[in-house]
C-alpha positions as CSV (number, residue, x, y, z in Angstrom):
1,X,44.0,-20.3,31.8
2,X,44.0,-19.0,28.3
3,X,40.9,-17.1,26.9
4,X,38.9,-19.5,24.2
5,X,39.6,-18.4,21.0
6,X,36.4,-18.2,18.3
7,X,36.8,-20.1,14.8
8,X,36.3,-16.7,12.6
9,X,33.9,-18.8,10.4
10,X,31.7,-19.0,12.9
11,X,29.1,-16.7,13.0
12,X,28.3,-14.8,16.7
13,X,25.7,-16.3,18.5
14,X,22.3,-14.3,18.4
15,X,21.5,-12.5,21.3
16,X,17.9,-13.4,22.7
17,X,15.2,-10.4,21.5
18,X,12.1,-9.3,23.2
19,X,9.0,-11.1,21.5
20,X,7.4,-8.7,19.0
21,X,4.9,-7.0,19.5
22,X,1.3,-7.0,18.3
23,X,1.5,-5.5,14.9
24,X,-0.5,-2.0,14.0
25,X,-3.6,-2.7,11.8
26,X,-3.9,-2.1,8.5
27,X,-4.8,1.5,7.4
28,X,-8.4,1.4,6.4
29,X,-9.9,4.1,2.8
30,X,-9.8,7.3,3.8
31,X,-13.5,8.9,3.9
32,X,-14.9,10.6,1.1
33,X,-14.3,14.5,1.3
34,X,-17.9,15.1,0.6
35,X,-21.2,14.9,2.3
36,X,-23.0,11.8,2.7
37,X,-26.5,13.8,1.4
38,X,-24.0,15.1,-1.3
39,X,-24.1,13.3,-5.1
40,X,-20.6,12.1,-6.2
41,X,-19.3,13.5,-9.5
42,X,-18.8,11.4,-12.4
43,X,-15.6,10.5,-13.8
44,X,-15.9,11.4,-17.1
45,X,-13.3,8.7,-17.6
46,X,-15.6,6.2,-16.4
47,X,-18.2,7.1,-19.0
48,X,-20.1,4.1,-20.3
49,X,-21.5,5.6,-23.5
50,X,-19.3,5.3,-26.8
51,X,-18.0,8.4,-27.4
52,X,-20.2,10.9,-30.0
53,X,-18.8,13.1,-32.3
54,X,-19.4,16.1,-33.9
55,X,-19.7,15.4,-36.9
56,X,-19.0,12.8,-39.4
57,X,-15.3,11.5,-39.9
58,X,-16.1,11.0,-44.2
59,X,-13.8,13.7,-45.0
């Protein structure tokens, strides 16, 4: 008997794969690396006053 030959066009059949498995949860925030009892520092970035200057910008 001769040996079936495969159409190259074909693509090969999948073979079967294990079901996945349950996937890991997400990572959760890190903690802070300061006390709880312990005040946070502020970003002087975040500063919600309009900037002052020293002195005035006439010239």
């Amino acid at each position: 008997m001769e040996a079936a030959v495969q159409n190259p066009r074909q693509p090969e059949p999948i073979p079967p794969q294990p079901p996945p498995c349950d996937p890991e949860p997400p990572i959760g925030e890190p903690e802070p690396d300061r006390l709880p009892d312990e005040a946070p520092i502020p970003n002087p970035d975040e500063n919600p006053q309009p900037p002052q200057y020293g002195g005035s910008l006439d010239g």
